[in-house]
PDB file with one MODEL, atoms N, CA, C and O in Angstrom:
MODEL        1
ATOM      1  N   UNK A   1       0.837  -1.181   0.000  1.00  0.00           N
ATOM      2  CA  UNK A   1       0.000   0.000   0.000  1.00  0.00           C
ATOM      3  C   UNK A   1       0.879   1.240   0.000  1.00  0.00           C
ATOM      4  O   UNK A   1       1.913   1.301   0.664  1.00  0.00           O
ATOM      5  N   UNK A   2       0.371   2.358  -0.870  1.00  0.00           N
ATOM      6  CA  UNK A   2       1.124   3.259  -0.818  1.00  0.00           C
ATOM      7  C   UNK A   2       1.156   4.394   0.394  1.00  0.00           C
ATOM      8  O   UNK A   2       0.064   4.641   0.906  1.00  0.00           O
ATOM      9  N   UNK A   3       2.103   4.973   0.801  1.00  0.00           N
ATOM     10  CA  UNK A   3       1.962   5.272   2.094  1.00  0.00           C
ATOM     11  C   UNK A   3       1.759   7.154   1.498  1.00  0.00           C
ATOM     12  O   UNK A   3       2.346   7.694   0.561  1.00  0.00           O
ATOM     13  N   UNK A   4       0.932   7.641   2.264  1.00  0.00           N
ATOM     14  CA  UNK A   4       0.400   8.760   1.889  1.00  0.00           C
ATOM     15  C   UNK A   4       1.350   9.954   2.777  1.00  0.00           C
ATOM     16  O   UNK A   4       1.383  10.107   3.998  1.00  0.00           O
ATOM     17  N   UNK A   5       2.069  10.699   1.745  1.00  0.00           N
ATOM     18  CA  UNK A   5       3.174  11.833   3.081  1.00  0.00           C
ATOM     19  C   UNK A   5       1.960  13.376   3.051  1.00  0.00           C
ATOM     20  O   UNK A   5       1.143  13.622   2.164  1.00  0.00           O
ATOM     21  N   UNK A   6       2.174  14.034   4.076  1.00  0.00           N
ATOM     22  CA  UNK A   6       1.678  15.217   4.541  1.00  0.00           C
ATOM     23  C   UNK A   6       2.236  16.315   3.353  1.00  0.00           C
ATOM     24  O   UNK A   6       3.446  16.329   3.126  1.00  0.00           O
ATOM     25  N   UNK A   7       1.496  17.064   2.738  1.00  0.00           N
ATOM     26  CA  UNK A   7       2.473  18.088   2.401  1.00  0.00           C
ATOM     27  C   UNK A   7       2.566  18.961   3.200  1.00  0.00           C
ATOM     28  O   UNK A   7       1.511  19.075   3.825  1.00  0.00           O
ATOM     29  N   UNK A   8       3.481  19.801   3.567  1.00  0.00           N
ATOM     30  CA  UNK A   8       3.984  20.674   4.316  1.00  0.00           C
ATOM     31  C   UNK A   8       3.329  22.098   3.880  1.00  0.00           C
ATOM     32  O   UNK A   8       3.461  22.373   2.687  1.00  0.00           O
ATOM     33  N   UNK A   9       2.682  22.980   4.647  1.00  0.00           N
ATOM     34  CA  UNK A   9       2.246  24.308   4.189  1.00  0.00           C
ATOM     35  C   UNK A   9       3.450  25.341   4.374  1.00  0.00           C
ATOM     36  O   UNK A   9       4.240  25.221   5.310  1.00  0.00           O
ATOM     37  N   UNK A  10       3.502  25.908   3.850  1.00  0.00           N
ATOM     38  CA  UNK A  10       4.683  27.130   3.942  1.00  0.00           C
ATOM     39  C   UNK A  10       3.606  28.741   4.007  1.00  0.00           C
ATOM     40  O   UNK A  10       2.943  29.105   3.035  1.00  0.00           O
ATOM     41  N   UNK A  11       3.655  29.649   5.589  1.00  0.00           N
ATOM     42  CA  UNK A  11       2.796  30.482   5.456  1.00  0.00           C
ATOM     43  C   UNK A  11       3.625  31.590   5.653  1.00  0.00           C
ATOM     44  O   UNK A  11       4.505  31.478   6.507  1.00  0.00           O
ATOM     45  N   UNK A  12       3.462  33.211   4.694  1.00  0.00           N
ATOM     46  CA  UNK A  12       4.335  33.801   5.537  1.00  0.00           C
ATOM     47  C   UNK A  12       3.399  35.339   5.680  1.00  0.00           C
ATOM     48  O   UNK A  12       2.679  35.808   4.799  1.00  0.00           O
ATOM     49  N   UNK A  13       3.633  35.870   6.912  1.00  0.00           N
ATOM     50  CA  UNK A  13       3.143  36.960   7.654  1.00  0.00           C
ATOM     51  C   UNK A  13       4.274  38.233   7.622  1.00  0.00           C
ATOM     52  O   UNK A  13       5.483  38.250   7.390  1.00  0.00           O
ATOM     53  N   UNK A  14       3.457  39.107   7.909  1.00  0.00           N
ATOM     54  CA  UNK A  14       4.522  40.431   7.982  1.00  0.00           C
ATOM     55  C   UNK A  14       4.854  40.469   9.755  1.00  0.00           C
ATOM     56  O   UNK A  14       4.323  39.693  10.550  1.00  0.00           O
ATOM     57  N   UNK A  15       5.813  41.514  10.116  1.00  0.00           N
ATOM     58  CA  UNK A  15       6.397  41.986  11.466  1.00  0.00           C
ATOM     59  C   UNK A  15       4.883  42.236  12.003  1.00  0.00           C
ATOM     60  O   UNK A  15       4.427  41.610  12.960  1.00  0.00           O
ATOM     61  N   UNK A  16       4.265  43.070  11.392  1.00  0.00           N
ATOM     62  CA  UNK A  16       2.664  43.914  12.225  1.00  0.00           C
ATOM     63  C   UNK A  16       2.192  42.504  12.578  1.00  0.00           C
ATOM     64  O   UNK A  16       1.947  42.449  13.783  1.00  0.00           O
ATOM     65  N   UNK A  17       1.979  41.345  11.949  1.00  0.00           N
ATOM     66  CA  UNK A  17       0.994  40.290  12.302  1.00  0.00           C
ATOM     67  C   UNK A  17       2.071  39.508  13.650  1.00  0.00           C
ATOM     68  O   UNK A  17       1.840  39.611  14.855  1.00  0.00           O
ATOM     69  N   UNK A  18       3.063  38.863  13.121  1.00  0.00           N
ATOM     70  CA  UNK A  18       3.754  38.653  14.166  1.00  0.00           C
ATOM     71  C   UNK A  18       4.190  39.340  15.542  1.00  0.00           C
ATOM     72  O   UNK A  18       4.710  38.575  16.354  1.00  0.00           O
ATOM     73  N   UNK A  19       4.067  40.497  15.865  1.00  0.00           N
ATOM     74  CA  UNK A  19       4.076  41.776  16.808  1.00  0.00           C
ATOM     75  C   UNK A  19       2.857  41.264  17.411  1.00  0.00           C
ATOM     76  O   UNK A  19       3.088  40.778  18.518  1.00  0.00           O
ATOM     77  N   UNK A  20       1.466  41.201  17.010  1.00  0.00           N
ATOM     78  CA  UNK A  20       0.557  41.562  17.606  1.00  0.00           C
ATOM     79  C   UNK A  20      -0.112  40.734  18.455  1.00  0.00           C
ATOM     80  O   UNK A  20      -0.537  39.657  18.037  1.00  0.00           O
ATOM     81  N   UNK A  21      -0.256  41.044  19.486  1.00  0.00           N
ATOM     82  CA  UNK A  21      -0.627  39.774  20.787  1.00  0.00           C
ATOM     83  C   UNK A  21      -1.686  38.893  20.442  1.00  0.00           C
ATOM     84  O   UNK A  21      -1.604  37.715  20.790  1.00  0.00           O
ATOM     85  N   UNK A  22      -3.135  39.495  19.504  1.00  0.00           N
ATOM     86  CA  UNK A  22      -3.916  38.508  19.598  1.00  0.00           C
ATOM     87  C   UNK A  22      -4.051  37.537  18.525  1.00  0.00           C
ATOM     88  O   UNK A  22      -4.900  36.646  18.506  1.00  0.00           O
ATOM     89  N   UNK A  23      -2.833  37.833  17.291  1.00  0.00           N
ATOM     90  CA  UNK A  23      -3.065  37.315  16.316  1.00  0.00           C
ATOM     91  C   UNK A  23      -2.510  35.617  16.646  1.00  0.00           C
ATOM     92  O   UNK A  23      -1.508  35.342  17.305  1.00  0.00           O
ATOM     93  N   UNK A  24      -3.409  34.658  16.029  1.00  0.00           N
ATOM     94  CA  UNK A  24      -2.852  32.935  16.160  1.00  0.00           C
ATOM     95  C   UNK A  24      -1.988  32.934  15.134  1.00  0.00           C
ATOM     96  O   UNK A  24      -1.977  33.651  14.133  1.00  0.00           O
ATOM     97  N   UNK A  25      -1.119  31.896  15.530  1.00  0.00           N
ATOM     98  CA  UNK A  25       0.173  31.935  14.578  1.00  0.00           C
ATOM     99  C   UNK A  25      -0.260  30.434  13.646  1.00  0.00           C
ATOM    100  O   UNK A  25      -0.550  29.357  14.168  1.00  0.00           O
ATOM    101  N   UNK A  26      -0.223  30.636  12.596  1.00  0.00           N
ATOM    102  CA  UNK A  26      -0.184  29.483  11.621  1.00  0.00           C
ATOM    103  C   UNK A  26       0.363  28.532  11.580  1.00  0.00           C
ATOM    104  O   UNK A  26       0.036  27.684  10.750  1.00  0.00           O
ATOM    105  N   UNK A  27       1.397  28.321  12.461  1.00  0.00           N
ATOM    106  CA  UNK A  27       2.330  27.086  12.959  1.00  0.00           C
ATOM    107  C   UNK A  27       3.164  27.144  13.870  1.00  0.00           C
ATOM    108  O   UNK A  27       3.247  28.232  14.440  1.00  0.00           O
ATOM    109  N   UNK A  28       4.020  26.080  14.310  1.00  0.00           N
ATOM    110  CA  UNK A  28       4.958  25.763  15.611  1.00  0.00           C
ATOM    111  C   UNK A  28       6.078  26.213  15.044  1.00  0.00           C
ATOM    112  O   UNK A  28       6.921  26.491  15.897  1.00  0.00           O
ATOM    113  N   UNK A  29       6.455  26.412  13.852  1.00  0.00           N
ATOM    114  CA  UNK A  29       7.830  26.248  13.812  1.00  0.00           C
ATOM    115  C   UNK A  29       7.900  27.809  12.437  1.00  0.00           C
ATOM    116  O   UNK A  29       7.113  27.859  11.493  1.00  0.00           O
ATOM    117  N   UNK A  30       8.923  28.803  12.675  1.00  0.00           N
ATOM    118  CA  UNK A  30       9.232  29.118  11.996  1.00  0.00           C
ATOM    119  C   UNK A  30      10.716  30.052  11.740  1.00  0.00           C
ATOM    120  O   UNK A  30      11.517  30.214  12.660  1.00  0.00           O
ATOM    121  N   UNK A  31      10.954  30.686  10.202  1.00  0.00           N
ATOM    122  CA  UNK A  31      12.278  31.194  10.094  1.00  0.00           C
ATOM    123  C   UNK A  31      11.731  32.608   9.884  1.00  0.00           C
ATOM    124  O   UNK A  31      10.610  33.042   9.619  1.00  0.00           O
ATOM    125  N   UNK A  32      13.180  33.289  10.142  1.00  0.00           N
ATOM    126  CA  UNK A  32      12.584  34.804   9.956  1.00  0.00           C
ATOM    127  C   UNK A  32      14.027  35.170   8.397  1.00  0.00           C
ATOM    128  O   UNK A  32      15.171  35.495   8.714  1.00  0.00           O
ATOM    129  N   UNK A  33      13.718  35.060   7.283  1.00  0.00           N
ATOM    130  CA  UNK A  33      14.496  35.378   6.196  1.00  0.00           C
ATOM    131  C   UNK A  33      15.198  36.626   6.170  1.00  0.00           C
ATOM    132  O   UNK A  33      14.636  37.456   6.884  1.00  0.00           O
ATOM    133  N   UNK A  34      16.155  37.023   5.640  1.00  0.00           N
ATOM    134  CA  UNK A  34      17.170  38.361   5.399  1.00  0.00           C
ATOM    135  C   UNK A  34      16.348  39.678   4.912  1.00  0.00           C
ATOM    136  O   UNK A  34      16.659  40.835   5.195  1.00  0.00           O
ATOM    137  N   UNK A  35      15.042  39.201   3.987  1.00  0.00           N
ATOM    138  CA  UNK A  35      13.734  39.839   3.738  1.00  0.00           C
ATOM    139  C   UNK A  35      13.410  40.596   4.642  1.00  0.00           C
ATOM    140  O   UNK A  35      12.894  41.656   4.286  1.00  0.00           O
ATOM    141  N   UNK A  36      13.622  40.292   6.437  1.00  0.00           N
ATOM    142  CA  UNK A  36      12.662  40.507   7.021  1.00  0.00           C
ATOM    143  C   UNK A  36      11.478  39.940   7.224  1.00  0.00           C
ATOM    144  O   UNK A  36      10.757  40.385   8.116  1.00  0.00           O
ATOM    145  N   UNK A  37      10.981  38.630   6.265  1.00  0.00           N
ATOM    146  CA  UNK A  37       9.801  37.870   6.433  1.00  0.00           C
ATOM    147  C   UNK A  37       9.854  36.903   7.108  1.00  0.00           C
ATOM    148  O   UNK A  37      10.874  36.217   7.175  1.00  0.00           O
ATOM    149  N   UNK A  38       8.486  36.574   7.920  1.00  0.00           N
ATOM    150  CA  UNK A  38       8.433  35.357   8.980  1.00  0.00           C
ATOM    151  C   UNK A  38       8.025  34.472   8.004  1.00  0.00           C
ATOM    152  O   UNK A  38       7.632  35.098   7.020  1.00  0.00           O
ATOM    153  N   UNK A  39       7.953  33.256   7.865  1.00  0.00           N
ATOM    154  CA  UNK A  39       8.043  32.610   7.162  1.00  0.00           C
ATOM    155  C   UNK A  39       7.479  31.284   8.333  1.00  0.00           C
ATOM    156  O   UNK A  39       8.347  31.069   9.179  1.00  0.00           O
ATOM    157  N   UNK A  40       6.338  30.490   8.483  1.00  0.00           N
ATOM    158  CA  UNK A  40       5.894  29.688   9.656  1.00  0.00           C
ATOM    159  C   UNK A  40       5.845  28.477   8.251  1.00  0.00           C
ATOM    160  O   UNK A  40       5.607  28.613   7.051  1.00  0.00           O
ATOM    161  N   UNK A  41       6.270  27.056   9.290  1.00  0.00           N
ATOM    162  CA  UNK A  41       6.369  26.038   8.441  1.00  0.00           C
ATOM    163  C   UNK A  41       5.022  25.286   9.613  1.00  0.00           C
ATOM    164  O   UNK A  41       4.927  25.243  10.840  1.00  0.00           O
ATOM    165  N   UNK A  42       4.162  24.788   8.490  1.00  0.00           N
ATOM    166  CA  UNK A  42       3.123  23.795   9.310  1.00  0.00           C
ATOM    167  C   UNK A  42       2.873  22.604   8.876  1.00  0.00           C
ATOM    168  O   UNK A  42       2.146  22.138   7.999  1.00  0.00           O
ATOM    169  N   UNK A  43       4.313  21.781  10.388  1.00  0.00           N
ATOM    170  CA  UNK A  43       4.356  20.986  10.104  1.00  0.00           C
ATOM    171  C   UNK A  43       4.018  20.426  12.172  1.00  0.00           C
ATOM    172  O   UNK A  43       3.506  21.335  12.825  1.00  0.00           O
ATOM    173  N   UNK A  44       4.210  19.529  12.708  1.00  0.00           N
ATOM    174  CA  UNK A  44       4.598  19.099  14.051  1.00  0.00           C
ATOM    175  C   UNK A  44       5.638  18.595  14.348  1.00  0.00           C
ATOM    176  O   UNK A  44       5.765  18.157  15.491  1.00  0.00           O
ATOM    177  N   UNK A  45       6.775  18.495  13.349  1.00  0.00           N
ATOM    178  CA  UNK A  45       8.249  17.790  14.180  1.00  0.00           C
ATOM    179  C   UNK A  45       9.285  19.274  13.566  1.00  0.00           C
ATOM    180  O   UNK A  45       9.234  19.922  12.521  1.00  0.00           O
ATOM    181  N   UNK A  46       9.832  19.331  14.329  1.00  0.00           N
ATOM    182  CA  UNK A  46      10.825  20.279  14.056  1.00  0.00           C
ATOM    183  C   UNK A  46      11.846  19.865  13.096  1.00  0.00           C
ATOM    184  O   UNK A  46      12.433  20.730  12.447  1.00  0.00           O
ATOM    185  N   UNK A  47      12.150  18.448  12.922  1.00  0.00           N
ATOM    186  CA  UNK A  47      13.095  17.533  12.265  1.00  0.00           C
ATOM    187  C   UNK A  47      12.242  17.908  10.932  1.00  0.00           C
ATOM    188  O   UNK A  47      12.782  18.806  10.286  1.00  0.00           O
ATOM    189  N   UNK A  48      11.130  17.458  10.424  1.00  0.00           N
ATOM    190  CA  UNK A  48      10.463  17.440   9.002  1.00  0.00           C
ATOM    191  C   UNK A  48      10.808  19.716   8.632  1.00  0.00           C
ATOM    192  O   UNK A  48      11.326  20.337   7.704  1.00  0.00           O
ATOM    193  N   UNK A  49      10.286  20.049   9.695  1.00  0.00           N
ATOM    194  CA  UNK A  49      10.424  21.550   9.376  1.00  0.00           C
ATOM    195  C   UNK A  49      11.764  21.938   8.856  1.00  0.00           C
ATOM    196  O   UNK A  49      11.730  22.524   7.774  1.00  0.00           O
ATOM    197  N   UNK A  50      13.032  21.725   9.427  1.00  0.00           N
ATOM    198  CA  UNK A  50      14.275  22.085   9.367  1.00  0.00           C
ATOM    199  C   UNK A  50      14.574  21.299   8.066  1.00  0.00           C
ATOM    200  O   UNK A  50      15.604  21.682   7.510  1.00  0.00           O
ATOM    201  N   UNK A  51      13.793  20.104   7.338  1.00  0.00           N
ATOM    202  CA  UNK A  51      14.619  19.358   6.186  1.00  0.00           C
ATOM    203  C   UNK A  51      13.714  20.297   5.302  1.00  0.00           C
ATOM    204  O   UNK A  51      14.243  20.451   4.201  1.00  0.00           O
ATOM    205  N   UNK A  52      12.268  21.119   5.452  1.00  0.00           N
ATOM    206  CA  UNK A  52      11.917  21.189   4.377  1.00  0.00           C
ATOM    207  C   UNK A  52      12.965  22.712   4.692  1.00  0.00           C
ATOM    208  O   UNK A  52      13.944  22.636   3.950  1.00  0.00           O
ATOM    209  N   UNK A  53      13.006  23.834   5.441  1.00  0.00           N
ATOM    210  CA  UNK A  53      13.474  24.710   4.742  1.00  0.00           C
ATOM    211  C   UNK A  53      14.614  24.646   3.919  1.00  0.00           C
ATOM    212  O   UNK A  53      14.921  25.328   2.941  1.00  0.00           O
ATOM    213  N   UNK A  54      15.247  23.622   4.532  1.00  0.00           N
ATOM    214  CA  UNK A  54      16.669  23.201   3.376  1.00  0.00           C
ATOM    215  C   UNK A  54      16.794  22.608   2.477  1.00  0.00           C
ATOM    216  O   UNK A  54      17.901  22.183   2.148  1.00  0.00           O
ATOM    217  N   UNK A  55      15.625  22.368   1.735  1.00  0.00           N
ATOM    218  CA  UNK A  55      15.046  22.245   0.775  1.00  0.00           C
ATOM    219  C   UNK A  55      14.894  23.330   0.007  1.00  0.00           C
ATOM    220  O   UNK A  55      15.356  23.425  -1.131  1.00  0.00           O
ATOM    221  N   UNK A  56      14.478  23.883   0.378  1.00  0.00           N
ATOM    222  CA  UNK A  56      14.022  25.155  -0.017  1.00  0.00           C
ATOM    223  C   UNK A  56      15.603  26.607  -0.151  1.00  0.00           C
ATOM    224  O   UNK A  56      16.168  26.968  -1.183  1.00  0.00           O
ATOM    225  N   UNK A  57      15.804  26.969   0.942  1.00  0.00           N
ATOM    226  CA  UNK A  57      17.077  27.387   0.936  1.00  0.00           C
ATOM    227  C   UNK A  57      18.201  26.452   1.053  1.00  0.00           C
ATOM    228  O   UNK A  57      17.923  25.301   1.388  1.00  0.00           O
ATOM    229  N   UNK A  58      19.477  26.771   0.823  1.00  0.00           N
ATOM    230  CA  UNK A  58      20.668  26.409   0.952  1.00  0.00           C
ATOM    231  C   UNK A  58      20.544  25.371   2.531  1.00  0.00           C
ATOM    232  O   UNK A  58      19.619  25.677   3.284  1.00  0.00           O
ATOM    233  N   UNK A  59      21.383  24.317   2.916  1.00  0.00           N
ATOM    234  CA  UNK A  59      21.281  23.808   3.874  1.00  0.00           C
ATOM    235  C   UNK A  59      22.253  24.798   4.786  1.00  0.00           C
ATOM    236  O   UNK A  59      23.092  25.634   4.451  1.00  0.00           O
ATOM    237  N   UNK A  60      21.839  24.401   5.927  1.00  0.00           N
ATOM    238  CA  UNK A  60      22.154  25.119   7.133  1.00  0.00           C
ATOM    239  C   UNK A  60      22.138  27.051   6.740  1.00  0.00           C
ATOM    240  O   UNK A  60      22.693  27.915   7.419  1.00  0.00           O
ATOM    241  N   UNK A  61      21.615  27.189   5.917  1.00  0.00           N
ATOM    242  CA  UNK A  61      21.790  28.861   6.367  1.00  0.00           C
ATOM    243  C   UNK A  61      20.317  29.353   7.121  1.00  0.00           C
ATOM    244  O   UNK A  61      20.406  30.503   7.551  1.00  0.00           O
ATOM    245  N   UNK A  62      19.169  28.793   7.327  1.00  0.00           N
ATOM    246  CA  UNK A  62      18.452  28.938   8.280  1.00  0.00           C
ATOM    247  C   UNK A  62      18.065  27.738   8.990  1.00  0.00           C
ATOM    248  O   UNK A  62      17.800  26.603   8.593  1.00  0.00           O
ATOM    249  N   UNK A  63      18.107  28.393  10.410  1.00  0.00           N
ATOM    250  CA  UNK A  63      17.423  27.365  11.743  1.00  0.00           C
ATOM    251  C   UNK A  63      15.974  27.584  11.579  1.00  0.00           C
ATOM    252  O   UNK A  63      15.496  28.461  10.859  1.00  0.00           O
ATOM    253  N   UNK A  64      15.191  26.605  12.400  1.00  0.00           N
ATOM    254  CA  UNK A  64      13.920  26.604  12.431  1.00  0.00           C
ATOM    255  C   UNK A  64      14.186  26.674  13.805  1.00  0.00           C
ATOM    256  O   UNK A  64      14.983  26.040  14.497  1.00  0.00           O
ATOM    257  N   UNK A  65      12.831  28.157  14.268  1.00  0.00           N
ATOM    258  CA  UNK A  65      12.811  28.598  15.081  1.00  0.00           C
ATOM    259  C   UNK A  65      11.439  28.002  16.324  1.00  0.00           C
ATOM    260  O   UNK A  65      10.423  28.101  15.637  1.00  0.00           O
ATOM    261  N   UNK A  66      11.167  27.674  17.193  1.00  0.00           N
ATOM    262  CA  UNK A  66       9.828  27.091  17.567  1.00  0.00           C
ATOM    263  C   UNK A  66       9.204  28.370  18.500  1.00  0.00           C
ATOM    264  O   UNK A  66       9.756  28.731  19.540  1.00  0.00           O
ATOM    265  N   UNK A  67       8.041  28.960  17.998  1.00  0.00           N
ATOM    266  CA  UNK A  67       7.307  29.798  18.680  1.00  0.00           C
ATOM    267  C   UNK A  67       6.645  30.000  20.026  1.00  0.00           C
ATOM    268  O   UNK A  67       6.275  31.095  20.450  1.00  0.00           O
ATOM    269  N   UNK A  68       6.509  28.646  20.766  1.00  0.00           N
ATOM    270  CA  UNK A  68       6.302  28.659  21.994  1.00  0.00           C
ATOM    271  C   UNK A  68       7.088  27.678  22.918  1.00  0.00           C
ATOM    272  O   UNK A  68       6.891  26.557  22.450  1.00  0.00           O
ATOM    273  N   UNK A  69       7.708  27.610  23.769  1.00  0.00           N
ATOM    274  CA  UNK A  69       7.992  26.372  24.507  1.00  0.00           C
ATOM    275  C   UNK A  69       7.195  25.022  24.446  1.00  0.00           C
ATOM    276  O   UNK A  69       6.102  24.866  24.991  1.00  0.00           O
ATOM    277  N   UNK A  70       7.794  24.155  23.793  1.00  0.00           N
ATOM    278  CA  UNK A  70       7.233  22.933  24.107  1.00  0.00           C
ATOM    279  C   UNK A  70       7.600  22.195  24.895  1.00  0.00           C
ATOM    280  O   UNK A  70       8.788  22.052  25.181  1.00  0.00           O
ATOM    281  N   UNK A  71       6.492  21.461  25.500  1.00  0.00           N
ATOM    282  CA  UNK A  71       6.093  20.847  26.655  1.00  0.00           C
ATOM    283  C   UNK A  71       7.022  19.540  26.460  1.00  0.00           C
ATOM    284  O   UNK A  71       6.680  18.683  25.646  1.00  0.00           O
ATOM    285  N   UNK A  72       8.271  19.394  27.264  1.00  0.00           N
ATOM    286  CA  UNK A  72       8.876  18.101  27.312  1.00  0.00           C
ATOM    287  C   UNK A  72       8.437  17.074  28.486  1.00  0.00           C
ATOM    288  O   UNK A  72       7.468  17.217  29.232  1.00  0.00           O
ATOM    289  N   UNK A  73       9.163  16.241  28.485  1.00  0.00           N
ATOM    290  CA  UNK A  73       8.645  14.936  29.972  1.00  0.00           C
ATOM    291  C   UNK A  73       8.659  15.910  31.026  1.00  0.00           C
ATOM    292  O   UNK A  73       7.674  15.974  31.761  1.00  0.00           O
ATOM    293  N   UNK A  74       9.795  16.803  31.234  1.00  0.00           N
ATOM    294  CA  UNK A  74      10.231  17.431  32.759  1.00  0.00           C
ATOM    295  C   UNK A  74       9.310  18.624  32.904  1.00  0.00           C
ATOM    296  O   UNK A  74       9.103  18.897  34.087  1.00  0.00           O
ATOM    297  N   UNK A  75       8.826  19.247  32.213  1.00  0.00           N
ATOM    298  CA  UNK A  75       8.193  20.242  32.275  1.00  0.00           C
ATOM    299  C   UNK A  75       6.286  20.213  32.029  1.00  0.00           C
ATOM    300  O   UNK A  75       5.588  20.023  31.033  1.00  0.00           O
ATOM    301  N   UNK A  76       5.921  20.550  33.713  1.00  0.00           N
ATOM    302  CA  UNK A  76       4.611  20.420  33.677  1.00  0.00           C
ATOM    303  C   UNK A  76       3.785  21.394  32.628  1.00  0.00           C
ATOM    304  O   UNK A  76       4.250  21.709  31.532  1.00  0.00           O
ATOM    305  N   UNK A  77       2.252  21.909  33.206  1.00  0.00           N
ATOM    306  CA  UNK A  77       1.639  22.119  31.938  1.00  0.00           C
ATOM    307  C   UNK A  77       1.469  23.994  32.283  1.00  0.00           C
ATOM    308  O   UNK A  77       1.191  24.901  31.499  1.00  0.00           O
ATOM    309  N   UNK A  78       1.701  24.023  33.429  1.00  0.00           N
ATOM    310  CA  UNK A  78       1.875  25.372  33.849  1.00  0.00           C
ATOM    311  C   UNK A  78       3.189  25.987  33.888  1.00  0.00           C
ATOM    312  O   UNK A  78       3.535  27.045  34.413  1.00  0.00           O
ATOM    313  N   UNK A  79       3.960  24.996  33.132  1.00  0.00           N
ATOM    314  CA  UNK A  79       5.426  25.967  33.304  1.00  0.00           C
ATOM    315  C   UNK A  79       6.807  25.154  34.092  1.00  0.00           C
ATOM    316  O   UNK A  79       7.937  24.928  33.658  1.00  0.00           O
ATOM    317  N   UNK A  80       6.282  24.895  35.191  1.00  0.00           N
ATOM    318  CA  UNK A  80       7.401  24.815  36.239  1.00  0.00           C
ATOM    319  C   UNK A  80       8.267  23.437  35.697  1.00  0.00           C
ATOM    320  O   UNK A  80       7.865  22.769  34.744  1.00  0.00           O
ATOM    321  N   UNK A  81       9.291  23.177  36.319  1.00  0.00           N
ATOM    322  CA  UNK A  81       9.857  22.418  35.941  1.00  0.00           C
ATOM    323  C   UNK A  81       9.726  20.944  37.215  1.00  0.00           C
ATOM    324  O   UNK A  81       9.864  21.199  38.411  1.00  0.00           O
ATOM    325  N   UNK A  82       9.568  20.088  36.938  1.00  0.00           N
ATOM    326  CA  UNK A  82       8.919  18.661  37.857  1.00  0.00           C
ATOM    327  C   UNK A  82      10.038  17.792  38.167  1.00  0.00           C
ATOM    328  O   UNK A  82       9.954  16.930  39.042  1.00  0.00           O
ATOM    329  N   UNK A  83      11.170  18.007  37.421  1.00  0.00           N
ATOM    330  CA  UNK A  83      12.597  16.809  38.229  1.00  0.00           C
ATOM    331  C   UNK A  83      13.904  18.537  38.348  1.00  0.00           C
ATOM    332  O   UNK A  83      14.331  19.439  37.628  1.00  0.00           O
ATOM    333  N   UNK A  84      13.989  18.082  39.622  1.00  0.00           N
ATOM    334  CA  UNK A  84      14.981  19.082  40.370  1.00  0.00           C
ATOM    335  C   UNK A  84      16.321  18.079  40.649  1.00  0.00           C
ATOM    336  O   UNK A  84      16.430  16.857  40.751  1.00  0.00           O
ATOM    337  N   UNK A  85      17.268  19.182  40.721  1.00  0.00           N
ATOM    338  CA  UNK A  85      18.505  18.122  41.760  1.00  0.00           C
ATOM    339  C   UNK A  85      18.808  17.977  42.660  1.00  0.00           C
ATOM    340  O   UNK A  85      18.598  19.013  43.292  1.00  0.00           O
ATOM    341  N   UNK A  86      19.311  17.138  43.346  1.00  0.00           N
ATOM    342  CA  UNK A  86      19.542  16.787  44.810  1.00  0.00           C
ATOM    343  C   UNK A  86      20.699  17.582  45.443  1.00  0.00           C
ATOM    344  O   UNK A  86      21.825  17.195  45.133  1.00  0.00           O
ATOM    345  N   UNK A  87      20.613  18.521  46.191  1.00  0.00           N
ATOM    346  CA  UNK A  87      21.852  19.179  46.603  1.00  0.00           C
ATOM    347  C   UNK A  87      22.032  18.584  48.025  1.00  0.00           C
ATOM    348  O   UNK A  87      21.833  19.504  48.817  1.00  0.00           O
ATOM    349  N   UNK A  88      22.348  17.339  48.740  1.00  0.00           N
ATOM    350  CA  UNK A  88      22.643  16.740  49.050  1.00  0.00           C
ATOM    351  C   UNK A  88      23.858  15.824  48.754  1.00  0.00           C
ATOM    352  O   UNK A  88      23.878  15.193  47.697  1.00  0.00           O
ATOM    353  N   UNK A  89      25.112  15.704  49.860  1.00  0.00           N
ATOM    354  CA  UNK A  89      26.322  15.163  49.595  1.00  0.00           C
ATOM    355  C   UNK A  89      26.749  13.897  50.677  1.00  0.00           C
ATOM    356  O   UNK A  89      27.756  13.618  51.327  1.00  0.00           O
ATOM    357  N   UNK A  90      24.929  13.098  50.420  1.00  0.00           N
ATOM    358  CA  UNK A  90      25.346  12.060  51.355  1.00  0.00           C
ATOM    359  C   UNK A  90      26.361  10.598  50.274  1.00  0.00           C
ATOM    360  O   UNK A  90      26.324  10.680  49.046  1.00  0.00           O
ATOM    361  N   UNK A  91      26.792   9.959  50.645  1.00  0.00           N
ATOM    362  CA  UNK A  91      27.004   9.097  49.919  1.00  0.00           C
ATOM    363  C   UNK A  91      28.571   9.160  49.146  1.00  0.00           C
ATOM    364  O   UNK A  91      29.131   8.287  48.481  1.00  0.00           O
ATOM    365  N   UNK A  92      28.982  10.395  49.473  1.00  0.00           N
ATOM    366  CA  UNK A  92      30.146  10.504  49.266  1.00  0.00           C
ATOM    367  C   UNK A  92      31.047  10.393  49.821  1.00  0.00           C
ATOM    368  O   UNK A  92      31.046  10.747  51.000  1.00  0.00           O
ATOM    369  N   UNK A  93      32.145   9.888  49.267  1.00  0.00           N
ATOM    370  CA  UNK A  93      33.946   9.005  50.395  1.00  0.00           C
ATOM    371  C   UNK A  93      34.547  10.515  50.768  1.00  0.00           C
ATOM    372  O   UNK A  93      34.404  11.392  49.916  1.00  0.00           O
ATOM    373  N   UNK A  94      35.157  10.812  51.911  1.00  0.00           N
ATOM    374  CA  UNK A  94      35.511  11.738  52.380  1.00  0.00           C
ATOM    375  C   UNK A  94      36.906  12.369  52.075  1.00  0.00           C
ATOM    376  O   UNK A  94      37.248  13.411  52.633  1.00  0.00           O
TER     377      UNK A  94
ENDMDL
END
């Protein structure tokens, strides 16, 4: 069976839209070009985002940027961070 790939949307906004607090952003991941243009890739892995812009431009001359913090294992849903370190020095030879 043939396996069906996503195409990738490529959206791009001016500074005024990106500036403005209430506007929703069109995707997780994006580059800001030499243009001055934001440029949002909508995709969900940062890995697929970063191969298509280098696709597109030269490899490595832009990073893909991610617009909000994403939520890893350590980090709850309000922010804080949930595994701390032990500043404790039991267990150690003297």
């Amino acid at each position: 069976m043939g396996e069906k790939k996503k195409e990738i949307k490529n959206v791009k906004i001016t500074y005024a839209q990106f500036t403005d607090m209430d506007y929703v952003f069109p995707g997780t991941f994006y580059i800001l070009n030499a243009l001055g243009e934001y440029h949002f890739i909508c995709t969900s892995s940062r890995a697929e985002a970063q191969k298509f812009v280098d696709e597109i431009y030269s490899p490595g001359r832009y990073s893909v940027v991610c617009v909000k913090l994403q939520k890893t294992a350590s980090r709850q849903e309000n922010g804080e961070v949930s595994v701390r370190g032990v500043s404790t020095r039991r267990g150690q030879s003297k």
